[in-house]
C-alpha positions as a Markdown table, in Angstrom:
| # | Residue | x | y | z |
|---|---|---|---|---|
| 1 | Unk | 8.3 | 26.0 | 3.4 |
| 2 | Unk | 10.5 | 23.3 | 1.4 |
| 3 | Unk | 9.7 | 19.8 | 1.5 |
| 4 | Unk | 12.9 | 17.7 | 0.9 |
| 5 | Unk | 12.1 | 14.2 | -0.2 |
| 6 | Unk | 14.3 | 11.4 | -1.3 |
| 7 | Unk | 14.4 | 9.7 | -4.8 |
| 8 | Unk | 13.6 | 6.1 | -5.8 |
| 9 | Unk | 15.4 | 3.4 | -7.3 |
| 10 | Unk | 12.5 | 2.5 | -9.4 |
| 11 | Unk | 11.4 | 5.2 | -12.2 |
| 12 | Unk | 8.9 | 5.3 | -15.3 |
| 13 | Unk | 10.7 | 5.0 | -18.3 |
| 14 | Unk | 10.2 | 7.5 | -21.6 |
| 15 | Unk | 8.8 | 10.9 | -21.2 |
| 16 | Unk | 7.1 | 13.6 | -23.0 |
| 17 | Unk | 8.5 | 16.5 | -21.7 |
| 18 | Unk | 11.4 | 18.2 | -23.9 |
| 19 | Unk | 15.0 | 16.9 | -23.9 |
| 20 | Unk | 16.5 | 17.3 | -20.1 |
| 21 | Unk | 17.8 | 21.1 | -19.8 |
| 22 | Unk | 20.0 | 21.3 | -16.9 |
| 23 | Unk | 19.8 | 24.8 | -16.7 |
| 24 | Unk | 15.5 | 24.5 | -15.9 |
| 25 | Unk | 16.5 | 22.6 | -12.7 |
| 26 | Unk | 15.8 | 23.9 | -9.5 |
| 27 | Unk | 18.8 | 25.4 | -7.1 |
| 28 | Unk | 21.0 | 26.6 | -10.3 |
| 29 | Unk | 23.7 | 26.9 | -7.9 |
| 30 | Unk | 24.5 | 23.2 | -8.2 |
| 31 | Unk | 24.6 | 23.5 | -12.3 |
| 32 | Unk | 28.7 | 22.8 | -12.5 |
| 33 | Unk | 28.3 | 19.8 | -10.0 |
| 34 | Unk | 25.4 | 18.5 | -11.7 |
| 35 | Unk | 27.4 | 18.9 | -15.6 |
| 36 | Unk | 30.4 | 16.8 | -13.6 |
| 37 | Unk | 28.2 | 14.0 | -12.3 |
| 38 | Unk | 26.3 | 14.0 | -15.9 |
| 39 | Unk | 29.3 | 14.3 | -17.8 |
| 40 | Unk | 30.9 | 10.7 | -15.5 |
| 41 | Unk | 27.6 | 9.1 | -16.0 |
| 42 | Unk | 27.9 | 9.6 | -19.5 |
| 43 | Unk | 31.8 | 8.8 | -20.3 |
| 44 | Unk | 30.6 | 5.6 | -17.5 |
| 45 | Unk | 28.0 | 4.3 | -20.2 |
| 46 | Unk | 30.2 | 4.0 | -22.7 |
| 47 | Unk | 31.6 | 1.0 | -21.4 |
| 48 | Unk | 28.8 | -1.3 | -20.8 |
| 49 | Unk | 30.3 | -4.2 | -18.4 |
| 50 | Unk | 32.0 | -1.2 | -16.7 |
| 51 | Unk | 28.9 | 0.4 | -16.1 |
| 52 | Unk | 27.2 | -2.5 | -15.1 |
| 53 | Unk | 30.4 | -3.2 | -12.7 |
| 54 | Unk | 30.2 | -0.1 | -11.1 |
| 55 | Unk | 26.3 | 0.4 | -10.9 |
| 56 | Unk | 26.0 | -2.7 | -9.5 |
| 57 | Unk | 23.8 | -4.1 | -12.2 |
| 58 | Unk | 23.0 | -7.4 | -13.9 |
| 59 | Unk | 23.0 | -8.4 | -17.8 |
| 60 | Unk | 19.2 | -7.8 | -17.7 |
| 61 | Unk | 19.3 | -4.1 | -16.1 |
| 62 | Unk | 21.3 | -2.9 | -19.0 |
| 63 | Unk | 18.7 | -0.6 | -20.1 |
| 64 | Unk | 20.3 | 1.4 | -17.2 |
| 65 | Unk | 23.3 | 1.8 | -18.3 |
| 66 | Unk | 21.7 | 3.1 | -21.9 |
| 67 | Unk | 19.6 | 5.3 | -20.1 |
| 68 | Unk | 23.0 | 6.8 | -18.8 |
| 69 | Unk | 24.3 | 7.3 | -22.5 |
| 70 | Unk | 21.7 | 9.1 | -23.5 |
| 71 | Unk | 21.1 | 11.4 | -20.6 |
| 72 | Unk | 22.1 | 15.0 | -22.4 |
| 73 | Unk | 19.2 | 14.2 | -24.6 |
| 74 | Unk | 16.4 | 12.1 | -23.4 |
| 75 | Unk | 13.0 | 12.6 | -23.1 |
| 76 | Unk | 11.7 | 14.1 | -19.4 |
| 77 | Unk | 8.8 | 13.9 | -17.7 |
| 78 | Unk | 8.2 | 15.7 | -14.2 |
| 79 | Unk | 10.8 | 14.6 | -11.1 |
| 80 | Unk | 7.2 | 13.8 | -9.3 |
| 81 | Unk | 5.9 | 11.6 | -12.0 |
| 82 | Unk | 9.5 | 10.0 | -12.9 |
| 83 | Unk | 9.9 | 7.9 | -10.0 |
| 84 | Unk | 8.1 | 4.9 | -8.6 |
| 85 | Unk | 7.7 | 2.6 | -5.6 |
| 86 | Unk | 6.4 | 3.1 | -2.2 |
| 87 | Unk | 6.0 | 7.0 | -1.3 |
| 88 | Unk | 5.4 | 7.7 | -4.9 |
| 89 | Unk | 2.7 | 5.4 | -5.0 |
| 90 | Unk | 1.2 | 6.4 | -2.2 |
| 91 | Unk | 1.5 | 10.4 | -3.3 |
| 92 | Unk | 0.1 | 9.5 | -6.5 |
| 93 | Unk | 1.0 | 12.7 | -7.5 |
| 94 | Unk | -0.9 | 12.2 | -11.1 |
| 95 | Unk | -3.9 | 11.9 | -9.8 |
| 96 | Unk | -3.9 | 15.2 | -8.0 |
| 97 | Unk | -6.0 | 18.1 | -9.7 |
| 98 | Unk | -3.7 | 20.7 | -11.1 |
| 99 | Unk | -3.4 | 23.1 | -8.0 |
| 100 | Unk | -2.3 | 20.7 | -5.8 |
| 101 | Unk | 0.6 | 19.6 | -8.7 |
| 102 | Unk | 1.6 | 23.4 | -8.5 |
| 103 | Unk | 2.1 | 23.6 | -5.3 |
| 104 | Unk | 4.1 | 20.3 | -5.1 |
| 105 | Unk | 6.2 | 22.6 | -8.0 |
| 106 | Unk | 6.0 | 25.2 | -5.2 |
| 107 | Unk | 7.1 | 23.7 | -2.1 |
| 108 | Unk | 8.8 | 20.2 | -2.9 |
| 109 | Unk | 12.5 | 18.9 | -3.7 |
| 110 | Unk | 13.2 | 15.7 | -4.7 |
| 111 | Unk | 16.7 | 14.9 | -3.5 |
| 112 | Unk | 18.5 | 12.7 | -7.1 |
| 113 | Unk | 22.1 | 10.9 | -6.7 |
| 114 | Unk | 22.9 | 12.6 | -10.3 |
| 115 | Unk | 21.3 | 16.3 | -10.4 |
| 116 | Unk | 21.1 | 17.1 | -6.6 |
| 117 | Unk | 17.7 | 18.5 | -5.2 |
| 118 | Unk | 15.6 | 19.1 | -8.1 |
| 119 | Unk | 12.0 | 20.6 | -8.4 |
| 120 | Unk | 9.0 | 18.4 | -8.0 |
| 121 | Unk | 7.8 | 19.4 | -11.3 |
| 122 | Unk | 11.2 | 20.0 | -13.2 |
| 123 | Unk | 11.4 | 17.9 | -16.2 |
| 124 | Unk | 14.4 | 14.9 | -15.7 |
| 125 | Unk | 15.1 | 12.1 | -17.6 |
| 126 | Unk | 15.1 | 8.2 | -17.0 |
| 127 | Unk | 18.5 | 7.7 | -15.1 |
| 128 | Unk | 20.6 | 5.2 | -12.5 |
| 129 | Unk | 22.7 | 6.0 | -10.2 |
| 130 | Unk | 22.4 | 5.9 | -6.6 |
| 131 | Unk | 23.7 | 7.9 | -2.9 |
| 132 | Unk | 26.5 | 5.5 | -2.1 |
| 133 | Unk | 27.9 | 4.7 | -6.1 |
| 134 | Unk | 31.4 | 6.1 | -6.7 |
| 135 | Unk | 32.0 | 7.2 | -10.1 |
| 136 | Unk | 34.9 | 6.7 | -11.7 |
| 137 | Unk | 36.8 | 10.2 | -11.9 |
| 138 | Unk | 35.0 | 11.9 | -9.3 |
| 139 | Unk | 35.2 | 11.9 | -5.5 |
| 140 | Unk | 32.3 | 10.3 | -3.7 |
| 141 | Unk | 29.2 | 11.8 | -3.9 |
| 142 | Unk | 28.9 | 12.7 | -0.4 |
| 143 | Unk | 32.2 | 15.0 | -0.5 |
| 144 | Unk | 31.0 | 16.1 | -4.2 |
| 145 | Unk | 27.7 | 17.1 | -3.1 |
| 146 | Unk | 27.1 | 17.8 | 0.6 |
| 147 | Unk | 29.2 | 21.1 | 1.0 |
| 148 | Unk | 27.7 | 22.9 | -2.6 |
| 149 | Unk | 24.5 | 21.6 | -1.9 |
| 150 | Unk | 24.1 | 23.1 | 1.6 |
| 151 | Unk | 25.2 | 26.2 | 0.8 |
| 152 | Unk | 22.8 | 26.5 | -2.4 |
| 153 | Unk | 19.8 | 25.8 | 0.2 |
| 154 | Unk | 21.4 | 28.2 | 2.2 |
| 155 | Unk | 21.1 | 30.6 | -0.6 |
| 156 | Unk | 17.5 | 30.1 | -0.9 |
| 157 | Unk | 17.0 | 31.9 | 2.4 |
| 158 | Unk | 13.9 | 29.8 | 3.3 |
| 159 | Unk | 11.7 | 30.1 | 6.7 |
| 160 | Unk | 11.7 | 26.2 | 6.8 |
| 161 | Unk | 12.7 | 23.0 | 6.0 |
| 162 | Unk | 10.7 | 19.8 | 6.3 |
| 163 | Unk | 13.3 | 16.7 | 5.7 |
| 164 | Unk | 11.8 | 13.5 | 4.7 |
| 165 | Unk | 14.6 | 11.8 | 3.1 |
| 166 | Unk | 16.7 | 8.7 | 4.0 |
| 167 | Unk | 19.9 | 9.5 | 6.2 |
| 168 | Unk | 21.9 | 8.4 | 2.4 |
| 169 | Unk | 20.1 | 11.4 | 0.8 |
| 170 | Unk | 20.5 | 13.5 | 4.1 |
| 171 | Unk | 24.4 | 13.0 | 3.8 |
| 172 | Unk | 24.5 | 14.1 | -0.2 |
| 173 | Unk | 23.3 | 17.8 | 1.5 |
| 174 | Unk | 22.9 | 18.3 | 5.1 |
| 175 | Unk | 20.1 | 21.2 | 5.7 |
| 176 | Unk | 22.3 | 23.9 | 6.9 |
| 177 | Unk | 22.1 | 25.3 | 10.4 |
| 178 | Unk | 21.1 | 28.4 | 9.6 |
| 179 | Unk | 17.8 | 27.1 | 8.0 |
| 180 | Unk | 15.3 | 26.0 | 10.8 |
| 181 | Unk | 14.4 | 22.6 | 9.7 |
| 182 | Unk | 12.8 | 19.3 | 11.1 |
| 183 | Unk | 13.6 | 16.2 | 10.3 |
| 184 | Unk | 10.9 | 13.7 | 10.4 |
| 185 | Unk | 11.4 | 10.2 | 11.7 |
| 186 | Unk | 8.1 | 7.9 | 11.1 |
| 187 | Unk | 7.6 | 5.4 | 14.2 |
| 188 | Unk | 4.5 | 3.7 | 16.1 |
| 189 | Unk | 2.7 | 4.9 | 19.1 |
| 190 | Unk | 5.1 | 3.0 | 21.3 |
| 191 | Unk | 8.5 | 4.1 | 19.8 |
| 192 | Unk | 9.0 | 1.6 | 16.9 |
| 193 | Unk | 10.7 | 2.5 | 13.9 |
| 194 | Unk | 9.2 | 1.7 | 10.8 |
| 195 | Unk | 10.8 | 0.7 | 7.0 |
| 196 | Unk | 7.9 | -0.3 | 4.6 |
| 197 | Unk | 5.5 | 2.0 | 6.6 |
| 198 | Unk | 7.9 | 5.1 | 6.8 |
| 199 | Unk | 8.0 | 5.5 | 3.1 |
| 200 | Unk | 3.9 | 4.7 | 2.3 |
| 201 | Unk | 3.4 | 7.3 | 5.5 |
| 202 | Unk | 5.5 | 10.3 | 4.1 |
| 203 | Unk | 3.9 | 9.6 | 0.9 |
| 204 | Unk | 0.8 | 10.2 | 2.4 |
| 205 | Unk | 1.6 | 13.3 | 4.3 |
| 206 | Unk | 3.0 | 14.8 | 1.2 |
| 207 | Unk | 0.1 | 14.2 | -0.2 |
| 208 | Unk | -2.1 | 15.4 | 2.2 |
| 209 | Unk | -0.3 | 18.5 | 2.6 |
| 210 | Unk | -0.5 | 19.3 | -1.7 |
| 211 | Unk | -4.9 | 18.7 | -1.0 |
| 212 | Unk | -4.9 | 20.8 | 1.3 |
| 213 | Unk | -2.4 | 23.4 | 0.3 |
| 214 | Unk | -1.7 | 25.0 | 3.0 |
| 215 | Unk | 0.3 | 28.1 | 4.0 |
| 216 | Unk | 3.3 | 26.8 | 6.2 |
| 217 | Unk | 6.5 | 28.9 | 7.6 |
| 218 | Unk | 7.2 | 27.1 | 10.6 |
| 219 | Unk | 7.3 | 23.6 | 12.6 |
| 220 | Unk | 4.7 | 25.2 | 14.7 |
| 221 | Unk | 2.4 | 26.4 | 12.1 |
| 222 | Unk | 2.6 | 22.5 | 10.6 |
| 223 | Unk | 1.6 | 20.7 | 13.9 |
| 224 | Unk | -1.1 | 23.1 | 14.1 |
| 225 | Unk | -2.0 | 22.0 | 10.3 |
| 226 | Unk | -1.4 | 18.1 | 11.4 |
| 227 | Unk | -3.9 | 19.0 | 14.1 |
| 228 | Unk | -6.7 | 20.0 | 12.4 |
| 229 | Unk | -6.2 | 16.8 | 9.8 |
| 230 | Unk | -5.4 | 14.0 | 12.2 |
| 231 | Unk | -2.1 | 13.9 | 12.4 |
| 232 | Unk | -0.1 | 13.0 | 14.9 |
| 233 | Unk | 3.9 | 15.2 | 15.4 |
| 234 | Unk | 5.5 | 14.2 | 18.4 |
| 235 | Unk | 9.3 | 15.8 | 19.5 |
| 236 | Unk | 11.7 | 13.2 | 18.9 |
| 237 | Unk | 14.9 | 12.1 | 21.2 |
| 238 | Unk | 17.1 | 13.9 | 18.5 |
| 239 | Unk | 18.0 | 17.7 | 18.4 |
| 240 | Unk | 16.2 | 18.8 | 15.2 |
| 241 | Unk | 13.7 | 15.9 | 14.4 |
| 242 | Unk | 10.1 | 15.1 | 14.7 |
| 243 | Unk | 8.6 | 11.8 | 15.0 |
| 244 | Unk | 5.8 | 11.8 | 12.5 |
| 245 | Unk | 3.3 | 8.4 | 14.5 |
| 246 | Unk | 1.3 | 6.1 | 13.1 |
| 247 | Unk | -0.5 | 2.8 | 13.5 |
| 248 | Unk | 1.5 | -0.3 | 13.5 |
């Protein structure tokens, strides 16, 4: 099983890990996409206000834009550790003992605007750029990723796919049809849909699921795990999704 999560906006800056090496990332399919998106990122930093412009940023985020000049050679740390906010709070992946961290490196992607899916534990750097930016000299991201990423999942031949990212991420590289997947929608007991409570939620499923480590091949074989801890799967209105219920 393949857990597909989505990125965050906020990240830790610096890193102790060695300078980024695209070629360590997971699904080395994408490495030519990824060198084009790096290589616009880069030429994009150069420029500052145009940076800015197109990032979306103010004077006082421009620490962004240098942490796009200097992506070839920055410092990583972990995809897992990098990023902050909601879900990563709540997975607190740091705190886990070192088993549970492996099989995050085992069984996790993180979904990144600039590098595509990427391993839990592969080393990236400090970066900005997010699912709807369109960079100059480049199509948008969704016609420069979706198709190439698909079929590099598809290449990965896996049993199954649990989706947790945002519809944004979802669009950057649809999980193909030939992969049996579930996408996991995170609403109350009576139906409602959830925003602040969809992201803490998946970051505590995720988290759950690295304790207990479990040995998953199948939606079946995870409701049967969700079972035994508590936790609550329900089919969902939409073909290929799963509501994932919790309390309001």
């Amino acid at each position: 099983m393949k857990i597909l999560l989505p990125p965050s906006e906020t990240k830790h800056p610096g890193g102790g890990g060695t300078p980024f090496d695209v070629d360590a990332l997971a699904l080395p399919a994408l490495r030519s996409r990824r060198d084009e998106v790096i290589g616009a990122l880069v030429d994009l930093a150069a420029d500052e206000e145009a940076a800015r412009t197109v990032l979306k940023l103010s004077a006082r985020q421009a620490g962004d834009v240098a942490h796009n000049r200097m992506l070839r050679t920055a410092a990583t740390m972990p995809a897992v550790d990098r990023y902050t906010g909601v879900l990563y709070d709540a997975l607190d992946a740091a705190s886990l003992p070192a088993a549970s961290r492996r099989w995050l490196g085992d069984h996790v992607w993180i979904h990144s605007a600039p590098f595509g899916p990427v391993g839990a534990l592969d080393g990236i750097p400090p970066y900005r750029l997010a699912a709807g930016t369109s960079l100059p000299g480049l199509p948008a991201l969704r016609r420069h990723w979706a198709e190439a990423t698909s079929e590099a999942i598809a290449g990965e031949e896996l049993d199954f796919v649990l989706d947790l990212r945002s519809e944004a991420y979802v669009a950057l590289g649809p999980v193909p049809a030939s992969t049996p997947s579930a996408y996991v929608r995170v609403v109350t007991e009576h139906g409602k849909a959830l925003n602040h409570f969809n992201k803490k939620s998946k970051g505590l499923l995720v988290r759950r699921l690295a304790e207990s480590r479990p040995r998953l091949g199948s939606l079946r074989s995870l409701r049967r795990w969700a079972d035994g801890q508590g936790i609550v799967f329900r089919d969902a209105q939409e073909t290929g999704a799963v509501e994932l219920v919790v309390a309001e």
